[in-house]
C-alpha positions as CSV (number, residue, x, y, z in Angstrom):
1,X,93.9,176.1,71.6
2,X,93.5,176.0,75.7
3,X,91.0,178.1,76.9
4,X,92.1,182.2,78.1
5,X,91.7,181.0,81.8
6,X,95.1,179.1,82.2
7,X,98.1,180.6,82.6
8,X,101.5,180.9,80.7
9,X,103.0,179.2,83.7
10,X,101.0,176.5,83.6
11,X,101.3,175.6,79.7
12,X,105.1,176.2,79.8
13,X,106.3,172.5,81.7
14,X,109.7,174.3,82.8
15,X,107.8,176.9,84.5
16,X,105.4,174.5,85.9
17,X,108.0,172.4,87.7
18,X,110.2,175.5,89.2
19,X,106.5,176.5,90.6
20,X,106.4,172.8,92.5
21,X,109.9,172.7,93.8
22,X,109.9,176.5,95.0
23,X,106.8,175.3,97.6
24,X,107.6,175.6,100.9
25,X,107.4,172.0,102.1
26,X,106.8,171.9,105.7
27,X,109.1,170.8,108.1
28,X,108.9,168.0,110.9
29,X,107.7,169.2,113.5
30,X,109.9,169.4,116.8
31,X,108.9,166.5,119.6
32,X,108.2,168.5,122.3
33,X,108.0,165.3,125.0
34,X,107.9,161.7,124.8
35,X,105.7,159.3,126.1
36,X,106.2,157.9,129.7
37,X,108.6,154.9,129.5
38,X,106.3,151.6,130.9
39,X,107.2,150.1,134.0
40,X,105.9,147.0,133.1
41,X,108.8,146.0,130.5
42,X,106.4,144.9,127.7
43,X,109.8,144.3,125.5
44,X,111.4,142.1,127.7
45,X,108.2,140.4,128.6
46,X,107.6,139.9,124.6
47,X,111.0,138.4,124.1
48,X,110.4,136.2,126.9
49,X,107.0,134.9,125.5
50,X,108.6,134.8,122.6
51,X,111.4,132.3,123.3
52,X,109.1,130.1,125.0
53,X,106.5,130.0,122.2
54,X,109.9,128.9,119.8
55,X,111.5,126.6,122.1
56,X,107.9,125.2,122.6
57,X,108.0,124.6,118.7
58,X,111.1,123.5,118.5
59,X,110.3,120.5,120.8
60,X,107.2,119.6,119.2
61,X,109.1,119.5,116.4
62,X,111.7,117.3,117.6
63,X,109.3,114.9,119.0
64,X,107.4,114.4,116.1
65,X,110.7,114.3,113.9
66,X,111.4,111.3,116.6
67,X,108.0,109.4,116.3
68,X,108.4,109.5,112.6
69,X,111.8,107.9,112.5
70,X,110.8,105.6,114.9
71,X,108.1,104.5,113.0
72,X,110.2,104.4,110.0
73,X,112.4,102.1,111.7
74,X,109.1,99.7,112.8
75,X,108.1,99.5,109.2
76,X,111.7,98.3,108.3
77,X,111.4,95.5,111.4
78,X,108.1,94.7,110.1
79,X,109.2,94.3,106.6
80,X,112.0,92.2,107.2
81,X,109.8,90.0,109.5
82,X,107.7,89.8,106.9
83,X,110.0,88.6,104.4
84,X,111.3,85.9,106.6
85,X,107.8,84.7,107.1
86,X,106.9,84.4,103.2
87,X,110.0,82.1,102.8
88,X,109.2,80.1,106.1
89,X,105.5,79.8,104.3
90,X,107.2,78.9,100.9
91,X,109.1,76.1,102.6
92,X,106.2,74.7,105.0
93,X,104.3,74.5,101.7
94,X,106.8,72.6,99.9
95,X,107.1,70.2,102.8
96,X,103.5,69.3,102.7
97,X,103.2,68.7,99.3
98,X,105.8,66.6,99.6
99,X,104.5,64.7,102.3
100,X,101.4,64.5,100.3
101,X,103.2,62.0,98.0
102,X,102.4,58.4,98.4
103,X,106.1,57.4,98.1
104,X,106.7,59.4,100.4
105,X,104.1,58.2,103.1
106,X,105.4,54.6,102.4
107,X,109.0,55.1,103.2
108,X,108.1,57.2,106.6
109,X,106.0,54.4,107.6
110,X,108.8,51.5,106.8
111,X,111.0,53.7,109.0
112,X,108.8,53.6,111.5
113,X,108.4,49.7,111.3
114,X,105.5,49.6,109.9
115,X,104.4,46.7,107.2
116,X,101.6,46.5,104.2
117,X,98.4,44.1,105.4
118,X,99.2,41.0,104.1
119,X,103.4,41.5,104.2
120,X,105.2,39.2,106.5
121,X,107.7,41.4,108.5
122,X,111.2,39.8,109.2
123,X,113.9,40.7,111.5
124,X,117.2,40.2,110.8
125,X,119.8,40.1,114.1
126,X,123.3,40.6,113.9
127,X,125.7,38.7,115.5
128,X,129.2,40.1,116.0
129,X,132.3,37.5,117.3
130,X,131.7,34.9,114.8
């Protein structure tokens, strides 16, 4: 049981809440003047600022979205040089192995005119007309 001090109001919850909406609530009060309006245009100053600082960012942006594609394209250039080198490398390898070969030696050196020590070299001349 609640103690004696409370009142009926208080332990009846319909009672309670008309007690709470009957308040007087107070009302706004009236604005009697309003502040001095700047002469120094802070808002348009702001907006100003404020279009700089963005265009500013936009054209970092831009120049960095720039450099990357450049370098994007660089790489590519790179690559493909790259790949044309490994081939020219595969090739240059394959030509000096080949040149390696002692069959092969001999018959560049017979092109050239060249004889064995010990070989007797002959000439043979052509004659047309007869």
């Amino acid at each position: 049981m609640p103690p004696a001090s409370q009142s009926s109001a208080a332990r009846n919850p319909r009672t309670a809440r008309t007690t709470q909406t009957t308040r007087a609530t107070p009302s706004p009060r009236a604005v009697d003047r309003r502040l001095p309006k700047s002469k120094v245009g802070w808002d348009r100053k702001f907006r100003t600022i404020m279009v700089l600082v963005f265009g500013l960012t936009g054209f970092l942006a831009l120049k960095a979205g720039l450099a990357m594609y450049n370098a994007h394209e660089q790489a590519a250039q790179q690559a493909s040089l790259m790949q044309s080198l490994r081939s020219q490398n595969r090739e240059l390898e394959a030509q000096k192995k080949a040149l390696n070969q002692p069959g092969t030696i001999e018959r560049d050196a017979r092109q050239l005119g060249m004889v064995r020590v010990g070989e007797r070299a002959y000439v043979v001349i052509h004659k047309s007309g007869n």
